[in-house]
mmJSON file of the N, C-alpha and C atoms, coordinates in Angstrom:
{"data_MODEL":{"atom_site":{
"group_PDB":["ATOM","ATOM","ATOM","ATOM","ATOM","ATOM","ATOM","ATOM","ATOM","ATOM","ATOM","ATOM","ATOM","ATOM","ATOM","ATOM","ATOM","ATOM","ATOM","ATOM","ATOM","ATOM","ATOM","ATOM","ATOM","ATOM","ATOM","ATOM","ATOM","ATOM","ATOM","ATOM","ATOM","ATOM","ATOM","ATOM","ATOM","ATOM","ATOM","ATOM","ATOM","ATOM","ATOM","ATOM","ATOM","ATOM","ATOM","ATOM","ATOM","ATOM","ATOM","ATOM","ATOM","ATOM","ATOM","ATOM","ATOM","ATOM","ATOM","ATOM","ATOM","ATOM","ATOM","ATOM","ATOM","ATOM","ATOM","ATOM","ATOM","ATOM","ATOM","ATOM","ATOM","ATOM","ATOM","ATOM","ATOM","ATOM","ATOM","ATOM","ATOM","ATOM","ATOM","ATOM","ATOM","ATOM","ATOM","ATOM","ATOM","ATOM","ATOM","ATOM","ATOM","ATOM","ATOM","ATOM","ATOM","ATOM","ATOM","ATOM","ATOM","ATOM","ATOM","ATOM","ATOM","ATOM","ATOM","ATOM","ATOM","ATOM","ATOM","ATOM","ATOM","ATOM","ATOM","ATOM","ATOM","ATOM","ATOM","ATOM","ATOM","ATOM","ATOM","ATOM","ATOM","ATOM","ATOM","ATOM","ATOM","ATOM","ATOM","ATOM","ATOM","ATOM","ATOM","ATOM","ATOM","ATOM","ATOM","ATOM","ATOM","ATOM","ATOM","ATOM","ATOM","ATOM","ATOM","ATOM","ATOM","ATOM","ATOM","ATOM","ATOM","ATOM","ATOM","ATOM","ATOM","ATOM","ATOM","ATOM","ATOM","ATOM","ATOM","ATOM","ATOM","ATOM","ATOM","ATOM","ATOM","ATOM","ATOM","ATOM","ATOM","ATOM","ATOM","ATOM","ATOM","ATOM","ATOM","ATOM","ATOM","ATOM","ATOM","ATOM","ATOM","ATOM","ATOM","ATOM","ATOM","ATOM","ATOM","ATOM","ATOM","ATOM","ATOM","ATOM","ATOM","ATOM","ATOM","ATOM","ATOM","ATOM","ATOM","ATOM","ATOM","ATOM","ATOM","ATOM","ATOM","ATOM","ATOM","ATOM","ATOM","ATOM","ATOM","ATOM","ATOM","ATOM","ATOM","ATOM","ATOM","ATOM"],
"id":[1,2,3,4,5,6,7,8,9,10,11,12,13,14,15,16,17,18,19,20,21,22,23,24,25,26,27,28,29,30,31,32,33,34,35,36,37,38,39,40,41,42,43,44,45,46,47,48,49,50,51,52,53,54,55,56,57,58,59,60,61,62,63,64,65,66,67,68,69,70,71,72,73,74,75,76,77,78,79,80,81,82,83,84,85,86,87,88,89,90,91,92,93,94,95,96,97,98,99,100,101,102,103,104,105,106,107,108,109,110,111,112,113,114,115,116,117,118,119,120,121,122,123,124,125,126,127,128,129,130,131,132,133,134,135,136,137,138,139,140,141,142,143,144,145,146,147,148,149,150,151,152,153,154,155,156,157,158,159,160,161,162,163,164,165,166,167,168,169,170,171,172,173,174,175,176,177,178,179,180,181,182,183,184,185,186,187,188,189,190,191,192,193,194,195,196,197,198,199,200,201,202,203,204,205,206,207,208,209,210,211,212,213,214,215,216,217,218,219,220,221,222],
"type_symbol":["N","C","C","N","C","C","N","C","C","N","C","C","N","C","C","N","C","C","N","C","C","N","C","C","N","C","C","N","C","C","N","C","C","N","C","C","N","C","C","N","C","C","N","C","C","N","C","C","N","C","C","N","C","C","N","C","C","N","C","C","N","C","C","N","C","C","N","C","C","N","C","C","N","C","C","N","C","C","N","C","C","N","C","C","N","C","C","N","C","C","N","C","C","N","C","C","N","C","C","N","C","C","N","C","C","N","C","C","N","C","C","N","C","C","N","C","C","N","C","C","N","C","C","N","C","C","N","C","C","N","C","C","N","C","C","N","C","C","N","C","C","N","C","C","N","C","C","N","C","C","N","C","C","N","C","C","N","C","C","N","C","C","N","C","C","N","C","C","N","C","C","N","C","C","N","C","C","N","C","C","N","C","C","N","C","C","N","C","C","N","C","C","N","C","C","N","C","C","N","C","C","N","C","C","N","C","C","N","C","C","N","C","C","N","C","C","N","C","C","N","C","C"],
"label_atom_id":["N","CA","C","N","CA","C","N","CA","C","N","CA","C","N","CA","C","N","CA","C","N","CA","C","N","CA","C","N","CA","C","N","CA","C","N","CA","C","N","CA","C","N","CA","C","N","CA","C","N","CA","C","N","CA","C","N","CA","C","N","CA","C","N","CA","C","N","CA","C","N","CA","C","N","CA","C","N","CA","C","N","CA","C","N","CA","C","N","CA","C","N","CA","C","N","CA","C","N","CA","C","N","CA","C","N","CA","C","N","CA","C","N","CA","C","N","CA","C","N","CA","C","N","CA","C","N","CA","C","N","CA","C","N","CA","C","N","CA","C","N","CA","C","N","CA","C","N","CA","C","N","CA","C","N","CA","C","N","CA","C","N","CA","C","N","CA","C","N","CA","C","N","CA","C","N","CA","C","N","CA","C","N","CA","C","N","CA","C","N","CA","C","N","CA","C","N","CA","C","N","CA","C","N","CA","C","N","CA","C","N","CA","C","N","CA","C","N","CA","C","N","CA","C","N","CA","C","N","CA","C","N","CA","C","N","CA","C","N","CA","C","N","CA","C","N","CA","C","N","CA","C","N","CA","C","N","CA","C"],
"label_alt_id":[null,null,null,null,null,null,null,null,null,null,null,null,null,null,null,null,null,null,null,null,null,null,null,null,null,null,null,null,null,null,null,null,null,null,null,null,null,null,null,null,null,null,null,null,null,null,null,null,null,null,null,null,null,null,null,null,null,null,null,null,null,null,null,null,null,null,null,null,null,null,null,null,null,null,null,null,null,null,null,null,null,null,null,null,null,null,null,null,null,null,null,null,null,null,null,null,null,null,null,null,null,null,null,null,null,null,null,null,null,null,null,null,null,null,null,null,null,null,null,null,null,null,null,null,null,null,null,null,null,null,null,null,null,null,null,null,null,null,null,null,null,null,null,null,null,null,null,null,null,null,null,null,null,null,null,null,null,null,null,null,null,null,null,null,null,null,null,null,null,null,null,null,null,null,null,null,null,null,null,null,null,null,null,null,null,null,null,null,null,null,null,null,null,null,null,null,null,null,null,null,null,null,null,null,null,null,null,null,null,null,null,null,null,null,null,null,null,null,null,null,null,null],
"label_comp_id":["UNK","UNK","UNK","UNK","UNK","UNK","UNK","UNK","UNK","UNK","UNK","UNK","UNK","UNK","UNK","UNK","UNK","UNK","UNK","UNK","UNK","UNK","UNK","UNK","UNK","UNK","UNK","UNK","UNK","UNK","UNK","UNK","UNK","UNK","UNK","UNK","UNK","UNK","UNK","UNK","UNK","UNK","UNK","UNK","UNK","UNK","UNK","UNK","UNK","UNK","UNK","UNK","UNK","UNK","UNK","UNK","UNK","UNK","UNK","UNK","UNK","UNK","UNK","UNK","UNK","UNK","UNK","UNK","UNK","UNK","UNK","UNK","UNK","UNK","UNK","UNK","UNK","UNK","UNK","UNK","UNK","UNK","UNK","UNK","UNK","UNK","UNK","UNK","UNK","UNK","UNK","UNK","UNK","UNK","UNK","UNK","UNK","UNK","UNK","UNK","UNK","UNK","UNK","UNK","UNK","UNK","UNK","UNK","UNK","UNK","UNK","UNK","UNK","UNK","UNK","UNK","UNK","UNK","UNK","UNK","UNK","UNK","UNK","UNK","UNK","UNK","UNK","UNK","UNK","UNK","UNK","UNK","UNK","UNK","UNK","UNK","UNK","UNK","UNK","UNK","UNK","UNK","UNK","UNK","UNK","UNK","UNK","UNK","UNK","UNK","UNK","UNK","UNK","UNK","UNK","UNK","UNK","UNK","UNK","UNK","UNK","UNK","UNK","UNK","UNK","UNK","UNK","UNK","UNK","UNK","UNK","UNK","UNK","UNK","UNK","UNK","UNK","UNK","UNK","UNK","UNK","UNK","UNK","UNK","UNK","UNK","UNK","UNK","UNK","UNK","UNK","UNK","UNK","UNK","UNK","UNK","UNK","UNK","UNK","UNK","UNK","UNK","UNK","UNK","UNK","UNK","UNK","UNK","UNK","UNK","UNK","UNK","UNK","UNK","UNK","UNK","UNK","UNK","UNK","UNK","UNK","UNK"],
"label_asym_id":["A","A","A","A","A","A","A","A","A","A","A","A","A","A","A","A","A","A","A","A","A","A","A","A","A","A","A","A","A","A","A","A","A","A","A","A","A","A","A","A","A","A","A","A","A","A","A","A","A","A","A","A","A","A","A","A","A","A","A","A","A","A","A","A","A","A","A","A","A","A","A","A","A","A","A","A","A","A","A","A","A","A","A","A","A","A","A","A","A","A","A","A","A","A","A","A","A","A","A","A","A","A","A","A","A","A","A","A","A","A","A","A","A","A","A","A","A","A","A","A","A","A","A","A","A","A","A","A","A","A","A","A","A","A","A","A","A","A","A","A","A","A","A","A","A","A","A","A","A","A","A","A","A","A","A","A","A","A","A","A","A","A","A","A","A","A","A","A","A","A","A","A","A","A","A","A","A","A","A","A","A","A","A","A","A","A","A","A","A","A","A","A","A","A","A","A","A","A","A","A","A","A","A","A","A","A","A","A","A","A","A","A","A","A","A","A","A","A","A","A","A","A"],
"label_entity_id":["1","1","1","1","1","1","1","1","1","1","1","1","1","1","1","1","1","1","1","1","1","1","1","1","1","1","1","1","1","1","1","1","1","1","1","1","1","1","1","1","1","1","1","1","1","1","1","1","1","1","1","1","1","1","1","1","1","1","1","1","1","1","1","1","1","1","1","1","1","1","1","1","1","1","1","1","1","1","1","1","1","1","1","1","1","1","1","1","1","1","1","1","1","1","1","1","1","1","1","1","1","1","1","1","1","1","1","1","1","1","1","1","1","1","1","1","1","1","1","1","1","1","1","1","1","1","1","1","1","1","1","1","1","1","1","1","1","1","1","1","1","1","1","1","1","1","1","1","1","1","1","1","1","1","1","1","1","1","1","1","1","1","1","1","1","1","1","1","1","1","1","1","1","1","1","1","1","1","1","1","1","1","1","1","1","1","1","1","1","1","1","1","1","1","1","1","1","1","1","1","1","1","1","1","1","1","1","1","1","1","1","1","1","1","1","1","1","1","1","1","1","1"],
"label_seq_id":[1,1,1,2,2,2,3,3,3,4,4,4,5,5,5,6,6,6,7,7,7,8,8,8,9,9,9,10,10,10,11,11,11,12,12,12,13,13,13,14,14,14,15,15,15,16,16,16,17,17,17,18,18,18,19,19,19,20,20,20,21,21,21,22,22,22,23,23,23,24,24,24,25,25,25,26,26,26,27,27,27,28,28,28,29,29,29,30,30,30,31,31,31,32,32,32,33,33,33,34,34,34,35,35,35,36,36,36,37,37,37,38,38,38,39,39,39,40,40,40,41,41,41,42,42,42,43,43,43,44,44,44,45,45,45,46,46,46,47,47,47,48,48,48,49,49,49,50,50,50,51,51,51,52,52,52,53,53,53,54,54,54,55,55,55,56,56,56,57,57,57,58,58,58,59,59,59,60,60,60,61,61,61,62,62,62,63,63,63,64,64,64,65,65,65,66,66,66,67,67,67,68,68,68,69,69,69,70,70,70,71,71,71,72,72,72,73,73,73,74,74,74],
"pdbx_PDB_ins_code":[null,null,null,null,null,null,null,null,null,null,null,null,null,null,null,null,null,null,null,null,null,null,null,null,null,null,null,null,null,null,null,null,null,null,null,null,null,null,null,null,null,null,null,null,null,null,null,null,null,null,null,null,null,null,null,null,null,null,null,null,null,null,null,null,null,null,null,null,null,null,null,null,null,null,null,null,null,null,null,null,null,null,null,null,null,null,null,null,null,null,null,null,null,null,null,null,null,null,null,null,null,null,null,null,null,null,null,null,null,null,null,null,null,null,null,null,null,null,null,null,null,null,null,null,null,null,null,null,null,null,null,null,null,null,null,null,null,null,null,null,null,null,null,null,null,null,null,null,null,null,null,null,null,null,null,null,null,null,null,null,null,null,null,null,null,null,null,null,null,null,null,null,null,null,null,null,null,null,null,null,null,null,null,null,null,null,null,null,null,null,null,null,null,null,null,null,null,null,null,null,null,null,null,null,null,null,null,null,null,null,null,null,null,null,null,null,null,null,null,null,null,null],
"Cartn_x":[-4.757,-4.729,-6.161,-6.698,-7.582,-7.993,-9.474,-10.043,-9.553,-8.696,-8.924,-7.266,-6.775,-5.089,-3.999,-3.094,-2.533,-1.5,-0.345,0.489,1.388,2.624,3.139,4.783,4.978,6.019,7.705,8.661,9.572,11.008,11.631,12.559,13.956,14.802,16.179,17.573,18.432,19.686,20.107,21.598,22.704,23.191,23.192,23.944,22.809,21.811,20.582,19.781,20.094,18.931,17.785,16.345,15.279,15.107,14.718,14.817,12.793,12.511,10.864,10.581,9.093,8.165,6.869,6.138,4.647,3.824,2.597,1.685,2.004,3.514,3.51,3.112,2.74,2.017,2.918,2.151,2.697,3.466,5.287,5.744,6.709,6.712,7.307,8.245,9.718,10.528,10.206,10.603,10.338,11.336,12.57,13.388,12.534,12.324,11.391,10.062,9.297,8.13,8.606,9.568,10.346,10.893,11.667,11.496,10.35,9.4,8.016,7.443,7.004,6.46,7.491,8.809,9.565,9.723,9.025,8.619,7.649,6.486,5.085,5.019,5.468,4.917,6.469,6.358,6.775,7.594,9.081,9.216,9.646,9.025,9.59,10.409,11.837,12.738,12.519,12.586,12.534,13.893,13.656,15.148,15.135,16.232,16.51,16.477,16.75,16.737,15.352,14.657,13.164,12.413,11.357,11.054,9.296,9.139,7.366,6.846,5.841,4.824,3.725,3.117,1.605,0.859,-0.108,-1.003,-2.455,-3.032,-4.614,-5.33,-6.558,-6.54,-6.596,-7.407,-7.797,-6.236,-5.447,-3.755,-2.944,-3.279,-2.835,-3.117,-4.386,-4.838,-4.408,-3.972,-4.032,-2.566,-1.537,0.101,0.364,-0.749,-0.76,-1.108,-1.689,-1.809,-0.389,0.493,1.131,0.989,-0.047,0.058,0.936,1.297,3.005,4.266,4.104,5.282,6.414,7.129,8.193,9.22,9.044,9.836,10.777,12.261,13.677,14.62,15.017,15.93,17.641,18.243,19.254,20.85],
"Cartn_y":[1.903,2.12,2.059,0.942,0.952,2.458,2.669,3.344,3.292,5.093,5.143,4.769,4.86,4.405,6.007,6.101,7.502,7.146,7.717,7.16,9.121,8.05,9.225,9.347,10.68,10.965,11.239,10.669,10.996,11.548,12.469,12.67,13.146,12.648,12.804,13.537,13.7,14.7,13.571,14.314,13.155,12.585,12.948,12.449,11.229,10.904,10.514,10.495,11.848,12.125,12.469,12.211,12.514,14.139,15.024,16.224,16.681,15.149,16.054,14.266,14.317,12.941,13.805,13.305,13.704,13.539,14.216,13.698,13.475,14.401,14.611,15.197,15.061,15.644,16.823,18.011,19.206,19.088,19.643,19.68,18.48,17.676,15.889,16.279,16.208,15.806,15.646,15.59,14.683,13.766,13.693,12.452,11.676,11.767,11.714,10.731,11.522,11.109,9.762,9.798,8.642,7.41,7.858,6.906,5.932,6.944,6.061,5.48,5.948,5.344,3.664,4.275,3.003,1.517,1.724,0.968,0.442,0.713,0.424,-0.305,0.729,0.635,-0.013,-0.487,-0.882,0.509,0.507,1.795,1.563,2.251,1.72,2.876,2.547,3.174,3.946,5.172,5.02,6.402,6.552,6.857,8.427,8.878,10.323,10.611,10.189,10.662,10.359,9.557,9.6,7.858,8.09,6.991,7.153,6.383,6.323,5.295,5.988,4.643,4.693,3.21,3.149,3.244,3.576,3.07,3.805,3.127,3.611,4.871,5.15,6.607,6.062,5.201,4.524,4.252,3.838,3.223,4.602,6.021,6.764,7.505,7.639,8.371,7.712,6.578,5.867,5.926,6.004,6.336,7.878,8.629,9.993,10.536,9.386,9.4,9.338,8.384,8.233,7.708,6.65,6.509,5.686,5.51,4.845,5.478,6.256,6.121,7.741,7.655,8.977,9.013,10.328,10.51,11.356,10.937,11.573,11.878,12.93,12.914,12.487,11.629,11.259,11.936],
"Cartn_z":[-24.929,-23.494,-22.976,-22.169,-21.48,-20.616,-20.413,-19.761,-18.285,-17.806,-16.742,-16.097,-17.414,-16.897,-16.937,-16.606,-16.032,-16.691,-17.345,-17.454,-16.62,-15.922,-15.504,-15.861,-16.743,-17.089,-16.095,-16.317,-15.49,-17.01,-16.086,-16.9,-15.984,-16.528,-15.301,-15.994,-15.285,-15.753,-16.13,-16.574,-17.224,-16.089,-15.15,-13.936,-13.247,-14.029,-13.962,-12.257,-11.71,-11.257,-11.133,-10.7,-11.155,-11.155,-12.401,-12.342,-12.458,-12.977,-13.049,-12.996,-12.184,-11.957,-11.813,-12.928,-12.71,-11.62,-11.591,-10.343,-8.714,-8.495,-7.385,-6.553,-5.293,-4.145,-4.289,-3.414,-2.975,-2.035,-1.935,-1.237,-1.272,-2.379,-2.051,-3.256,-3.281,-4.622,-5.334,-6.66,-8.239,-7.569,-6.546,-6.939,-5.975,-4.519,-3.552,-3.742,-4.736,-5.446,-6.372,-7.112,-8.248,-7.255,-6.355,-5.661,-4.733,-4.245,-4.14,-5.258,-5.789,-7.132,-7.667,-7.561,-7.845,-6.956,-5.452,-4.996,-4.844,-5.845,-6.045,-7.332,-8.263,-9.842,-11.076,-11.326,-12.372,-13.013,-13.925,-14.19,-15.845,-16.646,-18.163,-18.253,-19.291,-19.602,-20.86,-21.212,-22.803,-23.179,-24.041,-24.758,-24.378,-24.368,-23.855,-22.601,-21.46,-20.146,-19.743,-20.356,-19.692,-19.429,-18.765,-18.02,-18.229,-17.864,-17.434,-16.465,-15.247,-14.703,-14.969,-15.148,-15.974,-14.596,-14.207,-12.915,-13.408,-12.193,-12.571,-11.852,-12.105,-11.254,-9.626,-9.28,-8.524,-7.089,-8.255,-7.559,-7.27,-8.108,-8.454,-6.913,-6.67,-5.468,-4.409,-4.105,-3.249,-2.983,-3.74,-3.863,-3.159,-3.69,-3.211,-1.755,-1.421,0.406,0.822,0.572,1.208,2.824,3.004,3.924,4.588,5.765,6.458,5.91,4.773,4.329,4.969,5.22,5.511,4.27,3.179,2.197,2.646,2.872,3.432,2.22,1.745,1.073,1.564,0.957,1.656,1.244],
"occupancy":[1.0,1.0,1.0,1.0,1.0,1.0,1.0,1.0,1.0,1.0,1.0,1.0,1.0,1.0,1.0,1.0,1.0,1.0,1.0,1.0,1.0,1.0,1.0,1.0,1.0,1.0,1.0,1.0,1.0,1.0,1.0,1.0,1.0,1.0,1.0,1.0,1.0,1.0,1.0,1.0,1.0,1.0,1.0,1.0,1.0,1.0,1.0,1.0,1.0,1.0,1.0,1.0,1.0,1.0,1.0,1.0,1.0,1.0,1.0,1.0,1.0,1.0,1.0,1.0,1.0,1.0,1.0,1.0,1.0,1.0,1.0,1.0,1.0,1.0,1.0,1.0,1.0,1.0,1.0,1.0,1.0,1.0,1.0,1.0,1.0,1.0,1.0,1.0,1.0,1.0,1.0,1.0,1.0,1.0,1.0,1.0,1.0,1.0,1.0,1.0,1.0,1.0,1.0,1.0,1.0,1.0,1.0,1.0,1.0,1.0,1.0,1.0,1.0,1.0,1.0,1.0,1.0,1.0,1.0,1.0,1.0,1.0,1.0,1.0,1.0,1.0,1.0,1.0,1.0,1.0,1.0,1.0,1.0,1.0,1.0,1.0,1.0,1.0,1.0,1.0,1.0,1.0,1.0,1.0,1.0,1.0,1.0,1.0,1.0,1.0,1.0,1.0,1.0,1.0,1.0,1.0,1.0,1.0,1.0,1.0,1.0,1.0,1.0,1.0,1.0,1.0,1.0,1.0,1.0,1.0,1.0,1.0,1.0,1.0,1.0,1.0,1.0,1.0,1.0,1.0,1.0,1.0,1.0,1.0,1.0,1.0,1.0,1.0,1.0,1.0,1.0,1.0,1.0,1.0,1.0,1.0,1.0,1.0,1.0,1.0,1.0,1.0,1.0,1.0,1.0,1.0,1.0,1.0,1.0,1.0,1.0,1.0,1.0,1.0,1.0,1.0,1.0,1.0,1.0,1.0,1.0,1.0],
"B_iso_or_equiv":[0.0,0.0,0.0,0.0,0.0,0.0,0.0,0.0,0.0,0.0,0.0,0.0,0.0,0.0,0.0,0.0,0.0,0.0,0.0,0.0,0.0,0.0,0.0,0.0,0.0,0.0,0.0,0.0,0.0,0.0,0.0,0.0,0.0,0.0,0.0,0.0,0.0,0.0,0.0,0.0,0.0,0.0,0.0,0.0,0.0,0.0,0.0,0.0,0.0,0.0,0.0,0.0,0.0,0.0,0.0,0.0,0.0,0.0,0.0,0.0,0.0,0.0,0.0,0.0,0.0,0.0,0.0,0.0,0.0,0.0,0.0,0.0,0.0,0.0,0.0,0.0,0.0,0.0,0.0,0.0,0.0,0.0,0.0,0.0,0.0,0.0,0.0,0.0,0.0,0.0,0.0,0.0,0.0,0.0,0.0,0.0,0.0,0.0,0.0,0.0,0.0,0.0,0.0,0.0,0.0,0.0,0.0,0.0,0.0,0.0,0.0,0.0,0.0,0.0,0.0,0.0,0.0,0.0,0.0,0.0,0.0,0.0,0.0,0.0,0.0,0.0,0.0,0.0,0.0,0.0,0.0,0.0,0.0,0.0,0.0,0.0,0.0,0.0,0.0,0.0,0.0,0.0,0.0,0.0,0.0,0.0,0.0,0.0,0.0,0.0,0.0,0.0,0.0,0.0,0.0,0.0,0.0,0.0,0.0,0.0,0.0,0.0,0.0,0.0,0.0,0.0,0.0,0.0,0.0,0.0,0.0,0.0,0.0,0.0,0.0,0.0,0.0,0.0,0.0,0.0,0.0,0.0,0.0,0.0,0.0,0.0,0.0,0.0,0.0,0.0,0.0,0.0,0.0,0.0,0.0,0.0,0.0,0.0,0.0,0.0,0.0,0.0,0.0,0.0,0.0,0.0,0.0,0.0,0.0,0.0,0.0,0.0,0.0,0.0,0.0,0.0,0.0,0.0,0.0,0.0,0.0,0.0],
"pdbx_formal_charge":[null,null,null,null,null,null,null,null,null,null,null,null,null,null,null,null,null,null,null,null,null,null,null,null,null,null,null,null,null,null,null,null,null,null,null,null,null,null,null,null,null,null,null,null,null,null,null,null,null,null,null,null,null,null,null,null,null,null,null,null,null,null,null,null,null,null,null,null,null,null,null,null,null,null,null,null,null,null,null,null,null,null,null,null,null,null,null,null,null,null,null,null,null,null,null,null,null,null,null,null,null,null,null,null,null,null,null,null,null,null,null,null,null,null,null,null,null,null,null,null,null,null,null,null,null,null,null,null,null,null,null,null,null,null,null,null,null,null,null,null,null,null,null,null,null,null,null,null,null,null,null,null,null,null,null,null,null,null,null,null,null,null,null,null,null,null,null,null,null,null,null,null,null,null,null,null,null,null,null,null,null,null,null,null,null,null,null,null,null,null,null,null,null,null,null,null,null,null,null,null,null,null,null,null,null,null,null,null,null,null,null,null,null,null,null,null,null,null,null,null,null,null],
"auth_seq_id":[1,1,1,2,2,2,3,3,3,4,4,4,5,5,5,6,6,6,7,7,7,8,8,8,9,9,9,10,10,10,11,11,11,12,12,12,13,13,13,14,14,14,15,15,15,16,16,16,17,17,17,18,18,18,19,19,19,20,20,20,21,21,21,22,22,22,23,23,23,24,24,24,25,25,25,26,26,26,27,27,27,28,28,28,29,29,29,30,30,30,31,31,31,32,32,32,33,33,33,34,34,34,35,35,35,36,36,36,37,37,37,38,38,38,39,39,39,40,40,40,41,41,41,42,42,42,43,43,43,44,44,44,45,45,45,46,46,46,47,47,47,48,48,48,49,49,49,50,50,50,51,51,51,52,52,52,53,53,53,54,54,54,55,55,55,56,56,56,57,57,57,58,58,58,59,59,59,60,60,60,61,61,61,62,62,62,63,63,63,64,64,64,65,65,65,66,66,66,67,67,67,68,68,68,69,69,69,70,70,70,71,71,71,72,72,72,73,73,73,74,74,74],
"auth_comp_id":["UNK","UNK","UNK","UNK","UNK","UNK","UNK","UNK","UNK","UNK","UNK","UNK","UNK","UNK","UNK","UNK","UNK","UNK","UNK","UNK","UNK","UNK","UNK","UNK","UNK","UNK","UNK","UNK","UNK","UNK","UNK","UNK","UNK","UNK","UNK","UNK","UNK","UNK","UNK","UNK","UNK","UNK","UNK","UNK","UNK","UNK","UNK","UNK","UNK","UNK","UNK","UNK","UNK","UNK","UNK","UNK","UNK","UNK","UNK","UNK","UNK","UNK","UNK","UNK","UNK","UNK","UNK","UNK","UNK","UNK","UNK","UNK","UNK","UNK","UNK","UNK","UNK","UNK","UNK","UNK","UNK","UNK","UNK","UNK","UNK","UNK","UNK","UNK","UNK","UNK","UNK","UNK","UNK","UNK","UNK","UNK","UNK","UNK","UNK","UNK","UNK","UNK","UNK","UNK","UNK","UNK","UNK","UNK","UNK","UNK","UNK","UNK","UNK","UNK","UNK","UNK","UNK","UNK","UNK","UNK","UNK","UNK","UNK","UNK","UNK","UNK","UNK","UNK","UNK","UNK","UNK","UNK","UNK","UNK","UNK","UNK","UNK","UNK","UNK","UNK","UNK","UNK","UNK","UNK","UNK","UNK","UNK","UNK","UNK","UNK","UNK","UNK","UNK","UNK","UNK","UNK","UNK","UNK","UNK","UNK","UNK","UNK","UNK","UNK","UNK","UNK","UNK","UNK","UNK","UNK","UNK","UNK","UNK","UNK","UNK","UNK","UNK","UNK","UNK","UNK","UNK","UNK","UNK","UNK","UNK","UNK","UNK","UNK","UNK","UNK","UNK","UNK","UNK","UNK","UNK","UNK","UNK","UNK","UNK","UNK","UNK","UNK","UNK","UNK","UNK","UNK","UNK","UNK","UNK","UNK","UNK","UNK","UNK","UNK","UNK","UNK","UNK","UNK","UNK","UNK","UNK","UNK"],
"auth_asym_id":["A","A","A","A","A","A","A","A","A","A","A","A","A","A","A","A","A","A","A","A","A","A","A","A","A","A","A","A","A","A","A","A","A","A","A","A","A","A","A","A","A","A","A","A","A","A","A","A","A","A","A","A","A","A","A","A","A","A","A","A","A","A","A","A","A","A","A","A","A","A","A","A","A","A","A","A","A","A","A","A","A","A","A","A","A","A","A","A","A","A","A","A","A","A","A","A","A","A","A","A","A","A","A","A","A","A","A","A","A","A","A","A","A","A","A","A","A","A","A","A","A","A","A","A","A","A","A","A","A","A","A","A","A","A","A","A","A","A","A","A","A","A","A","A","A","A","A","A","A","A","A","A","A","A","A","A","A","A","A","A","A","A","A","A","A","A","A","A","A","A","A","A","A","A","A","A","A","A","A","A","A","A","A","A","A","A","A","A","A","A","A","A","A","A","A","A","A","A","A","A","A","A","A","A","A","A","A","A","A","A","A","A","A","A","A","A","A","A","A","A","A","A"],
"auth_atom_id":["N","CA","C","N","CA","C","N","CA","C","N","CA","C","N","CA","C","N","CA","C","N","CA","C","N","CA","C","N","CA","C","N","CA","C","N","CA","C","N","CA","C","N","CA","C","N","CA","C","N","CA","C","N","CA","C","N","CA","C","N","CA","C","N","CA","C","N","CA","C","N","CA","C","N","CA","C","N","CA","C","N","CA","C","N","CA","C","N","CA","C","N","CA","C","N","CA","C","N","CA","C","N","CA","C","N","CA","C","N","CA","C","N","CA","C","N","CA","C","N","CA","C","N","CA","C","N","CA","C","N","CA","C","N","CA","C","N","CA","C","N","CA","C","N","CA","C","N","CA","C","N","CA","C","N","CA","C","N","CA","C","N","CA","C","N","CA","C","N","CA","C","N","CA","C","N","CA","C","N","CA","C","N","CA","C","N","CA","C","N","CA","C","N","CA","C","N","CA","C","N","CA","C","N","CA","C","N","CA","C","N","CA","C","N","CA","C","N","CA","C","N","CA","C","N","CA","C","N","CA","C","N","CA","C","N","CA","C","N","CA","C","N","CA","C","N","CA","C","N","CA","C","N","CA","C","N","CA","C"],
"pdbx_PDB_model_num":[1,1,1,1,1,1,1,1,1,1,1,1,1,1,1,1,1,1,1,1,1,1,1,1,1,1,1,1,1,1,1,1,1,1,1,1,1,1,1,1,1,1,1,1,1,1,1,1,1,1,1,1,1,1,1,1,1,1,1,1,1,1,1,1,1,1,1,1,1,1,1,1,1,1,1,1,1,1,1,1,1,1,1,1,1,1,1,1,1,1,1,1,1,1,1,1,1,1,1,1,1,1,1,1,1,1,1,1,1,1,1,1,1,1,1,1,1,1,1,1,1,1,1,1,1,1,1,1,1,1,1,1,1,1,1,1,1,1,1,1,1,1,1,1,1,1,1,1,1,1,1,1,1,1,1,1,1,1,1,1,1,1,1,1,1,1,1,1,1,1,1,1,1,1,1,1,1,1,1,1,1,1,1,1,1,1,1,1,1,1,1,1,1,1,1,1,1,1,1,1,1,1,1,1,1,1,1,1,1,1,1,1,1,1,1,1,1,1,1,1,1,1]
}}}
């Protein structure tokens, strides 16, 4: 893993909703947060209810603004 890369953990119920997403802002979902992230970043699958996104610190801070974006739970 190159210098300076984040990798961020997700892990979901059986009903596979997001129950935990790393590196979320204060106040924003884990499902909320999983869904932003899932419109940015790439999402790898891996075995047991869990997931991961790779990004950089750089992409990382910049996701965390949130700027334009309105997160609605539906």
């Amino acid at each position: 893993m190159a210098t300076g890369e984040v990798i961020i953990q997700v892990r979901y119920n059986p009903k596979g909703e997001c129950i935990f997403c790393g590196e979320a802002p204060e106040g924003i979902s884990a499902q909320d947060w999983h869904n932003h992230l899932s419109n940015h970043l790439a999402i790898h699958a891996l075995s047991g209810g869990r997931a991961a996104f790779y990004t950089t610190f750089d992409e990382l801070a910049k996701l965390k603004t949130l700027e334009g974006v309105k997160l609605e739970a539906f």
